[in-house]
N, C-alpha and C positions, 0 to 999 in steps of 0.2 A: 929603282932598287938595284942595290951590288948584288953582284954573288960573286961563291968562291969557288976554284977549279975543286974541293974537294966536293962539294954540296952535288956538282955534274955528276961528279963519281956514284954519291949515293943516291943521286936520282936514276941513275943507268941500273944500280941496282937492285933499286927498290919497283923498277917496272920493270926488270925482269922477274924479279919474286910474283907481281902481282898476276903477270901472264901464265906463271903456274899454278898460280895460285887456279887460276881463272882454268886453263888449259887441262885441269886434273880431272879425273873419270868424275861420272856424275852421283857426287857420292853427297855433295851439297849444292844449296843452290849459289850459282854464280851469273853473272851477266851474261855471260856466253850459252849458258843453258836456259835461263829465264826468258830470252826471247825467242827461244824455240818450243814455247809450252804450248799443248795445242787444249783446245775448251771445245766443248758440244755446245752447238749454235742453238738452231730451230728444232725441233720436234713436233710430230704428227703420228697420231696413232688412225689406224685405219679405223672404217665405220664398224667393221664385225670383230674388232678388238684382235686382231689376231698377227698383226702387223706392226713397227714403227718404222717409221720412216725419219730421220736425222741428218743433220750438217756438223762438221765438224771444222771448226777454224783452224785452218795451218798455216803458221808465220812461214813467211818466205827463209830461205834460209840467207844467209849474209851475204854471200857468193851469188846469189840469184838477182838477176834484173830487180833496182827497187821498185817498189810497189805497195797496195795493199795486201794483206793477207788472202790466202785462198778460202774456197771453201766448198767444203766437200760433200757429196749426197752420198748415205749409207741405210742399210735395211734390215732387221733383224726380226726375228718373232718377239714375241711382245714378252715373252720367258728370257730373253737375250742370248736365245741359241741361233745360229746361224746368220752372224751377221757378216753381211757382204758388203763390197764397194757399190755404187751404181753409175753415180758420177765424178773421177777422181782426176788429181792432176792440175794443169795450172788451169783452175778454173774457177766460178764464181758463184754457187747454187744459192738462191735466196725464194723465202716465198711458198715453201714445200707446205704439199696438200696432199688427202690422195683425191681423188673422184667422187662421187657421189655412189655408185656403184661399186666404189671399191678397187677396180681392175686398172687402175693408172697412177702412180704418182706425178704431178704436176710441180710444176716450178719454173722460177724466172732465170733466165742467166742469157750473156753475149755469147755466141760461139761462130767458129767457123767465123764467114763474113758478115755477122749480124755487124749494120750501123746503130743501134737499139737495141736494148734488152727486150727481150722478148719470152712469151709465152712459151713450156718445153712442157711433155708427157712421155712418159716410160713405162712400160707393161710391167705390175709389180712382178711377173715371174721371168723379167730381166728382156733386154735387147735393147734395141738401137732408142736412141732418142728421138723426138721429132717435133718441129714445133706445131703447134694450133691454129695460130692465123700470123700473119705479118700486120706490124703496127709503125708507124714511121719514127713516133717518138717511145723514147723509156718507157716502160712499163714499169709503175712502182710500185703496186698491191693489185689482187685479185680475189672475187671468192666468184663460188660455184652457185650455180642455182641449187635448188633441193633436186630437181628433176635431173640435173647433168647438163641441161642443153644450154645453156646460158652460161657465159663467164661474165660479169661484172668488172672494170677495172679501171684504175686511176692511172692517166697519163699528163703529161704537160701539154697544154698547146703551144702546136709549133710556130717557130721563129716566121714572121713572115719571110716571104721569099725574098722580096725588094729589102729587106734587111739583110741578108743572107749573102744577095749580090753585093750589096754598100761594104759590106764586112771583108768577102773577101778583096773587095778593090783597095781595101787601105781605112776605109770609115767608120773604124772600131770603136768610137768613142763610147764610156759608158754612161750613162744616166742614173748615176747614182739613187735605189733604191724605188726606181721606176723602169728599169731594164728587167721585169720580170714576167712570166706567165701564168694565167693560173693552171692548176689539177684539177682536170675536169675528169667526170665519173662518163662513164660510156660502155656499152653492153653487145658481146658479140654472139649471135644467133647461130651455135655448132655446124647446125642440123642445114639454117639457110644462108650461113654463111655471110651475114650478113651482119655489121657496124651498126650502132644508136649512137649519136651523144644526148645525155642527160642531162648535165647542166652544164653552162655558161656564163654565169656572172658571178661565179666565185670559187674558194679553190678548198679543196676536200682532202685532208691529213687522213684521214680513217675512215671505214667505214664496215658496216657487218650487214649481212642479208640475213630475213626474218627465215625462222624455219618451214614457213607455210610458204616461202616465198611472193608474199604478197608486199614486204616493206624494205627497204634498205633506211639504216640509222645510219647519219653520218655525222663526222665531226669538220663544220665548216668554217672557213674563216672568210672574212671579207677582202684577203692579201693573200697573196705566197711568199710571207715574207718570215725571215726565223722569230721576229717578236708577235707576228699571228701564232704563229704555232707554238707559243710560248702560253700566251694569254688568252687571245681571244676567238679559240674555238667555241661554238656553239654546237649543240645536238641538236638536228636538221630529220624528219621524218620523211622519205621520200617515197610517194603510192606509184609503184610499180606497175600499175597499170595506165597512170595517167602521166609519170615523172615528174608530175605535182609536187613542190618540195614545201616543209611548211616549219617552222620551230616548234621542236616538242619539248624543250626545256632552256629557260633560259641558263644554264648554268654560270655559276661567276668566273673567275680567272682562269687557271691551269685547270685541264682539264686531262685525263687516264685512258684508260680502256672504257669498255662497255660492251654488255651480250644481254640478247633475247634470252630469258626465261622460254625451258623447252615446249612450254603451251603459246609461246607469242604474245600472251598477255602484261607483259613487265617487259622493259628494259633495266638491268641494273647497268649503273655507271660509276668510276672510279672520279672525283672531280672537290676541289677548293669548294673550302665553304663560305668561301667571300675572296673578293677582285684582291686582299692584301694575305691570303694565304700562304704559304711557301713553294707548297706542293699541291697536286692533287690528292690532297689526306684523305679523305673520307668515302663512304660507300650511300650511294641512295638508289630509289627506288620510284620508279616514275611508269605508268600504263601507259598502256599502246593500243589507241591512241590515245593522250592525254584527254582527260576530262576534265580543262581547267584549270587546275593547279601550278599555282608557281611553286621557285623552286624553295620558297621559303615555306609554301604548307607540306614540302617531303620531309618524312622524317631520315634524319643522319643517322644511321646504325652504326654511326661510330662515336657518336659524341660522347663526350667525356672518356673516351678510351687514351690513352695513357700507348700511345704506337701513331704512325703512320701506313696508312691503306695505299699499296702499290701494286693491284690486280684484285682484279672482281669476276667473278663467275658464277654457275649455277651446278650446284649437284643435278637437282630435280626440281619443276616450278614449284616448289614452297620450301628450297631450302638454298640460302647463297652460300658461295666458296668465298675466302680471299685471302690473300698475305699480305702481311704486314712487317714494316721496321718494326722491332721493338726491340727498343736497348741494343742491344749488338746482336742480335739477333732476326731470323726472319720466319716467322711459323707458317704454316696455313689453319686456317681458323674455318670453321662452318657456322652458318644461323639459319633459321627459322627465318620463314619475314613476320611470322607474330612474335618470335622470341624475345627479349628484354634484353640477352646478353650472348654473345657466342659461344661455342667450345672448340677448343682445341684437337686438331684430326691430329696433328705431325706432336712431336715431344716441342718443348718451349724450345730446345737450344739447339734449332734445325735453322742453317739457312739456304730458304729454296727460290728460286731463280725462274723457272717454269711448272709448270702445272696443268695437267690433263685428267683429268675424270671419266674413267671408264666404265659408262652404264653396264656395259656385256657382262664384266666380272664384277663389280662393286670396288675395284680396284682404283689405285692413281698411278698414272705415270710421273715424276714429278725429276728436274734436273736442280739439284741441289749441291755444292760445293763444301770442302773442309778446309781447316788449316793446313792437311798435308796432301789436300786434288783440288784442283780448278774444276768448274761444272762440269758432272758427269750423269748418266739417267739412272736412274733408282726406280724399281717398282715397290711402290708400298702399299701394303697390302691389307682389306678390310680388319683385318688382325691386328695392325699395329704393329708390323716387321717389316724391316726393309731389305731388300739386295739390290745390288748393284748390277746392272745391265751390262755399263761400257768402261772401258778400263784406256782413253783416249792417251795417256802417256804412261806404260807401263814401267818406265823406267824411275817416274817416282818412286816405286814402293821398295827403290832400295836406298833413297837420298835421309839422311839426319835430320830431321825436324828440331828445332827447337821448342820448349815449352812455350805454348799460346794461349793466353786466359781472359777472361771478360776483367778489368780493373774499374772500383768505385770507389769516388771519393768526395768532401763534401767542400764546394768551392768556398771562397772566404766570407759569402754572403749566407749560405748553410743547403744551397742547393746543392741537391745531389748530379754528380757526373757522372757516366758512365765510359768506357772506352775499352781499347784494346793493347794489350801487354803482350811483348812479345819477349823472350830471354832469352842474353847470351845462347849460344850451344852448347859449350860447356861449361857453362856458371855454375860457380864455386859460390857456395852459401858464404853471407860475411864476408864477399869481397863488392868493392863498387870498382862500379863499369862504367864507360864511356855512353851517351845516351844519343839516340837520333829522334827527336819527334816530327812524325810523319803526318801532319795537317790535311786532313779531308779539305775537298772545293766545296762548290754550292753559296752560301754555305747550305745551305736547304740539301745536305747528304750526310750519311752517316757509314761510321765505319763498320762492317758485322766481324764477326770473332770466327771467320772462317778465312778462305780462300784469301787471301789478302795481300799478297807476293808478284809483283809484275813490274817493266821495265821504271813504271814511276812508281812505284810504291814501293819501298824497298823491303818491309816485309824480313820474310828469313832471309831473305839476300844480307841483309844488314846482321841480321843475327848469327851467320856462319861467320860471321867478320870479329864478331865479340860485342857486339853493340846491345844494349837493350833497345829496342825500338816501343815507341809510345804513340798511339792513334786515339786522339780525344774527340768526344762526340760533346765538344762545346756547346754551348747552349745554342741555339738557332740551329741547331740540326734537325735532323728527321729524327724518328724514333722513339719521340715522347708525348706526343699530340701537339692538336694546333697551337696554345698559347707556350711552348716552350719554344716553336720552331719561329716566332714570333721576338723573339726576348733580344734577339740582336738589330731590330730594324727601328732603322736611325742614331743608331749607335752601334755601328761597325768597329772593329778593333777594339772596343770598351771593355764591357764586362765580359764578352764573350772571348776577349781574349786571358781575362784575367781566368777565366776559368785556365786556359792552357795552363798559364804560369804555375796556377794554383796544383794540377796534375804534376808539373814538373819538381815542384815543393814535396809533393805527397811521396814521391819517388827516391827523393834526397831524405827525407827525413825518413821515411823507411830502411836506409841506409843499403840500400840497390847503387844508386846513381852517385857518380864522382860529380861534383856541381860546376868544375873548373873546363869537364870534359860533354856539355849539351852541344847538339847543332840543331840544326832546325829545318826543316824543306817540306816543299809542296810546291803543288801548280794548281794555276786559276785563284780561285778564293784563296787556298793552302799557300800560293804564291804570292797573296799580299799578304797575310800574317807570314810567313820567312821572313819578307820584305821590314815590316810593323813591326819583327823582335829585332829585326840585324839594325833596325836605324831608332827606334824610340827606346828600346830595351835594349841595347848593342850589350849592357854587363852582361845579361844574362847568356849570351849566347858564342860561343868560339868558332861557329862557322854557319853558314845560312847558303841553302839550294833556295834559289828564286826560278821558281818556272810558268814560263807562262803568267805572269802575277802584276799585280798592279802596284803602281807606285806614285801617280798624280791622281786622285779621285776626280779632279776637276775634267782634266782632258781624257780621262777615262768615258767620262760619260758623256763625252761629245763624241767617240769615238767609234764606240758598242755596235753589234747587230742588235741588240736587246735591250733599250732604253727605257722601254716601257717596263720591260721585264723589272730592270733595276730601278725603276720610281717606287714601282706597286710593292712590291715582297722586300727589296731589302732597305732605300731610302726613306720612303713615303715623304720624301719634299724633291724638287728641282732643286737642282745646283744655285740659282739667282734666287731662292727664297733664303738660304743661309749660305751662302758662300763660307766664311767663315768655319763654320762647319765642317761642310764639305773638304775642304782643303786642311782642317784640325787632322780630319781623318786621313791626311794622305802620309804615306811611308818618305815622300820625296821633302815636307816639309822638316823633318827631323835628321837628314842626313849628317850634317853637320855633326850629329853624334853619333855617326856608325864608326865602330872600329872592331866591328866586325867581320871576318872577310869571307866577301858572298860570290858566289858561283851564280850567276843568270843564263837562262835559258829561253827560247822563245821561237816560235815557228813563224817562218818569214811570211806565210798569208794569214796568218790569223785573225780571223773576223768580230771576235769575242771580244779579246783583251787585244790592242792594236798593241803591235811589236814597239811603238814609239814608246811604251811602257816601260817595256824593259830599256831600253835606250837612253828616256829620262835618266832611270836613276843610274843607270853605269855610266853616262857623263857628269852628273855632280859626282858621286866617288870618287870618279878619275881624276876629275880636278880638286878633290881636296885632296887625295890622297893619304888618306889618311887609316886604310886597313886594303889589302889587297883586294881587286874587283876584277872579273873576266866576265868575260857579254858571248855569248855561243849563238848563235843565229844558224838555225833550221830551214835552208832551202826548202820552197813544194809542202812545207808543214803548215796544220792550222792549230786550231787551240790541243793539242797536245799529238805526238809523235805515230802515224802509224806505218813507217817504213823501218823495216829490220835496222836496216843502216841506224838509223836516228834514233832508234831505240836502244840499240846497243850502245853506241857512243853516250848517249843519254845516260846507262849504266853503270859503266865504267867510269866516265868523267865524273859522276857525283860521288858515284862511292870510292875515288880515289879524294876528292875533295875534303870530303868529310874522313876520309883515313890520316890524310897531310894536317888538317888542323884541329881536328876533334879528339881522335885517337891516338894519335903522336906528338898533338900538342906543339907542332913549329912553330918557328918564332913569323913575325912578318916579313923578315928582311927574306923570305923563302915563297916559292910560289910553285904549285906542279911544270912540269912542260905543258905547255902550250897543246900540244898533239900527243894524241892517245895513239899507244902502240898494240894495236888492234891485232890480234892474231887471227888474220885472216890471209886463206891460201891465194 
C-alpha cells in the first residue's frame, strides 16, 4: 500500500489528539483509566456476623514490573465502618477465611522467601502475619475443621526429584498432556502438628467439609487436566474418619459449586443436566449419605426455569439460596426444598456476583456490580434495602456514564433476543451513530446489563468515543435455560449468528445506527464471530477486532486444551464424522471474501485457541490482500490479556482501529501506525 507525506501529517496528528484525548482527568472512561479499575475479589464474613474480611484487585500500574494484578486483604465491620488495610502492597492474598473461633483471619499468599504459596493467619484485631505450617508444594484451597484444629487442603504432588535433577541438567522435554500431577486432598493436625495425605489416585478441583465435621464432599476427576475440570468432575463423599472416598452422585458434565445443608443432611449442587449441557445450569438435591439414588431420580429445582443456575447455597436446612443468569440479568432467588417454585430475595434487575447469608442478623452480604461500578459489597438487608459498604474506585462517581439499557428483539425466525445497549454519551435523538458490536465468548456466556466496561470489552470506553456499542446474548448463551443454550450446537456460526445480524438490523431500522459505519469484535468465541462477519459477511461489516478467536475449526480442534469440552457442549460430532461441516464452519474458508479490515490479537501461549489461529488467517489476508490485516502477538499471554502492559495496548490499539475505519470511515489505501504512542513516563 502507498501513502502520502500528507496522510503522516494527519496521523502525527490524530495521535496526538488521541493521547489527550486519553491523558484528560477522569471525567470519562479511557484506556488509560480502564486498566487501572480496581473490583472486590473474595469476601468472608466472620462467624459472629460482626466482621468482613475482603480482597481487592489492584492492576499493576503501567510503569510497574509487568505482571499479574495484585491483591489486597481489607477489614471492616460488617456496617462498613472502620475499614482498614491488613494486607497491602505488591502482594497476592487469596483464599480469605476467618477461624472457626473467630480470632484469626486466614489466607493463602507467597511472601518474603516462600518457594510455595503457603498457609497465613492475622489476629483480626490486627499485627503481624504468620504462617501455619510450611508445605513444599502450592497450596491451592483450604477449609477449616468445625473444631479449628484441623486444616483440610489441596496441593499438587510434587515433581519427582530424579525429574527435577534431569530438568535442570538440560532434559526438559515435555510429554505432551502426560507431564502432569495430580491434587491430592491432605490434612494438617494444628495442635500435633502433624501432615495426612488423603487421597492418591486422583486429583480434587473442589472440595467443602461437612458442618459436623464428619464428611468432606469433593469434586474429583480422574486427570489434572483443563478438559477434567471442564467435564468430568464427579461428587466424591470422603468419611473422615476412615479417608474412605466413595461416589455420592454421579453427576453428568460440568459441574458448579456445592454446600452442606446446615443440619448435614443434604448436599446441594450447582451441576449439567446431561454430558451435552453448556453449563452447570441447574440446582439439585442429593442426602448424605446417599440412599441409592441416581442422579436421574433428583429432582431439578430448576427445570423448566427460563435462566441459568450459577451458585447454590443454603439459607437454613429447608430452604436453598441461588443465582442465576437471567436475561441480562443476575438475581438471587430462594426455595423451599418442598416448594414448586422460587422467590425472588434481590429486585429482578440486580446483578450479583457473591453471596453471603448472615444467620446472626437475617441479613446478606452480597458483591454485586452496576453500569457505572465494577463489583463492590452491599449489605442487603431482611427489608429489602441495600447500602453500599465499599466504594473501591472513588473516583468513578465523577466519570459520564452513558445511557445503558436491557435491548429485545425478535430474531428472523420470531425468537426472542435479549442483550445489552449501550449509547453514545452524548446522543442526539434522530441522529445515527457509528456502531461497535461487542460479541460475548463461550458461547455458553451471557452479557448482564451491569458492569460491563474493561480492557476487552469496550463498553463505555467505546461509548465516550460516540459509538453505540451492542452486546447480544445470541442464542446458545446462558441465561435462558438449558434448551436455548443448546440451539447453537452443531451449528456454529448458523443461526446463532443470524441472531447478531438480525440485532444489528433491529438498530438500523430503529434508525440509531448509520449501517455503512458497523465494526465488530471480540475474543475467544466473540473472536470467531469478528472473524465469521469480517470473511462470510465482509458487506456487513467496516472493521473487525479478532482476539484471541478462531479461524480453522478443523485445526482448532486438533489444537484445544478442551477437546472433549468442544465435542460435548458445542459440536456433538468429531471433526472425521463431517469434515465438511466442520470446515463449512470455519472463518478461514471464506477469506476470499473479506474485505473487511481486521485487527487480530492473540497471546503467544495460549492454550485454548492456539495462536496458529490467528496466524492462519492473517497469512491468507496478507496474501490476497485484498482489505488491510495486522496480526499483534502477545508475549507471556494466554487465552486473553492479564499484564497492564497488554491490556492497555490491547485498548488503545482497538479502539484507535475501529476509530480509523468505523468512525472516520478511511479508505483502504490508509492503515494506523504500526505502534501505539503510549503515554507512559
Amino acid at each position: 500500500m502507498k501513502f502520502r507525506k500528507s496522510f503522516f501529517i494527519q496521523l502525527i496528528l490524530l495521535l496526538l489528539f488521541s493521547v489527550s484525548v486519553y491523558s484528560q482527568s477522569d471525567t470519562i472512561i479511557t484506556p488509560y483509566n480502564v486498566v487501572k479499575i480496581k473490583s472486590v475479589g473474595e469476601v468472608s464474613l466472620s462467624p459472629d456476623g460482626k466482621l468482613i474480611a475482603y480482597t481487592v484487585i489492584v492492576p499493576r500500574d503501567v510503569n510497574d514490573e509487568p505482571g499479574f494484578s495484585y491483591r489486597e486483604l481489607y477489614v471492616m465491620n460488617s456496617d462498613g465502618t472502620n475499614q482498614r488495610p491488613f494486607v497491602t502492597g505488591k502482594v497476592s492474598v487469596g483464599n480469605i477465611s476467618f477461624s472457626p473461633d473467630g480470632k484469626l483471619i486466614v489466607f493463602t499468599g507467597r511472601f518474603d522467601q516462600d518457594k510455595a504459596t503457603q498457609v497465613y493467619a492475622i489476629p483480626v484485631d490486627g499485627g503481624e502475619k504468620y504462617k501455619l505450617f510450611e508445605w513444599s508444594e502450592s497450596i491451592q484451597q483450604f477449609k477449616f475443621s468445625p473444631d479449628g484444629k484441623i486444616i483440610y487442603f489441596t496441593a499438587q504432588n510434587p515433581v519427582p526429584e530424579k525429574v527435577r535433577n534431569l530438568t535442570r541438567k538440560g532434559f526438559n522435554q515435555i510429554i505432551y498432556e502426560e507431564d502432569w500431577q495430580h491434587i491430592n486432598l491432605y490434612k494438617y493436625d494444628l495442635e500435633k502438628k502433624k501432615s495426612e495425605q488423603i487421597t492418591s489416585d486422583c486429583t480434587v478441583f473442589d472440595f467443602v467439609v461437612s458442618n459436623n465435621g464428619k464428611y468432606i464432599a469433593a469434586a474429583i476427576a480422574p486427570r489434572n487436566l483443563v478438559d477434567d475440570s471442564y467435564m468430568f468432575k464427579r461428587i466424591h463423599l470422603i468419611d473422615l474418619t476412615t479417608n474412605k472416598k466413595e461416589l455420592l452422585i454421579d453427576n453428568p458434565g460440568k459441574l458448579g459449586n456445592f454446600e452442606f445443608s446446615p443440619d448435614d443432611k443434604y448436599l446441594v449442587f450447582n451441576s449439567a443436566v446431561d454430558i451435552y449441557d453448556p453449563a452447570s445450569s441447574s440446582m439439585y438435591v442429593v442426602e448424605v449419605p446417599n440412599k441409592g439414588k441416581k442422579f436421574s431420580d433428583l429432582r431439578n429445582y430448576s427445570d423448566k426455569f427460563e435462566g441459568t443456575v450459577n451458585w447454590v447455597g443454603w439459607k437454613d436446612s429447608q430452604t436453598l439460596l441461588f443465582t442465576a443468569e437471567e436475561g441480562v440479568y443476575l438475581p438471587l432467588s430462594e426455595q423451599k426444598l418442598t416448594d414448586k417454585s422460587r422467590k425472588l430475595v434481590t429486585p429482578a434487575n440486580t446483578v450479583i456476583r457473591r453471596v453471603i447469608y448472615d444467620k446472626n442478623s437475617g441479613n446478606y452480604i452480597l458483591v454485586l456490580n452496576k453500569f457505572n461500578h465494577p463489583n463492590e459489597i452491599y449489605l442487603f438487608t431482611k427489608k429489602g434495602e441495600f447500602k453500599r459498604l465499599t466504594n473501591v474506585n472513588p473516583w468513578l462517581d465523577k466519570v459520564k456514564f452513558a445511557r445503558q439499557e436491557e435491548v429485545r428483539y425478535n430474531a428472523r425466525d420470531g425468537l426472542e433476543i435479549t442483550g445489552v445497549l449501550i449509547y453514545p454519551l452524548n446522543y442526539e435523538e434522530g441522529k445515527r451513530y457509528p456502531l461497535i458490536v461487542n460479541v460475548h465468548g463461550g458461547p455458553e456466556a451471557a452479557d448482564q446489563n451491569g458492569w460491563v466496561t474493561s480492557y476487552g470489552s469496550w463498553g463505555q470506553m467505546a461509548a465516550a468515543r460516540g459509538y453505540f456499542v451492542f452486546m447480544p446474548n445470541y442464542r446458545a448463551s446462558n441465561g435462558r435455560g438449558v434448551e436455548f443454550s443448546k440451539m447453537g450446537q452443531k451449528d456454529l456460526g448458523g443461526k446463532e449468528f443470524d441472531d447478531v445480524i438480525d440485532g444489528i438490523d433491529y438498530l438500523i431500522n430503529k434508525g440509531l445506527v448509520d449501517k455503512e459505519r458497523v465494526g465488530i469484535g471480540g475474543g475467544s468465541y466473540g473472536g470467531y464471530f469478528s472473524a465469521w462477519g469480517a470473511t462470510k459477511y465482509s458487506d456487513r461489516f467496516a472493521a473487525a477486532v479478532m482476539f484471541v478467536g478462531i479461524s480453522n475449526q478443523i485445526s482448532k480442534r486438533g489444537t484445544t486444551d478442551i477437546p472433549y469440552e468442544d465435542y460435548y457442549v458445542h459440536w456433538r460430532i468429531w471433526s472425521w464424522e463431517d469434515f465438511d461441516l466442520v470446515w463449512d464452519r470455519s472463518p478461514l474458508k471464506y477469506a476470499t471474501n473479506c474485505k473487511t479490515p481486521m485487527l487480530i490479537l492473540h497471546g503467544k501461549d495460549d492454550p485454548r485457541v492456539s495462536v496458529t489461529q490467528s496466524m492462519e488467517m492473517y497469512r491468507a489476508l496478507k496474501i490476497l490482500n485484498q482489505a488491510p490485516v495486522r496480526l499483534i502477538i502477545y508475549p507471556g499471554e494466554g487465552h486473553g490479556n492479564a499484564r497492564t502492559q497488554s491490556r492497555l495496548d490491547f485498548a488503545i490499539r482497538t479502539m484507535e482501529w475501529f476509530d480509523f475505519y468505523v468512525k472516520d470511515k478511511n479508505s483502504f489505501d490508509k492503515i494506523p501506525d504500526k505502534y501505539v504512542d503510549y503515554k507512559v513516563e
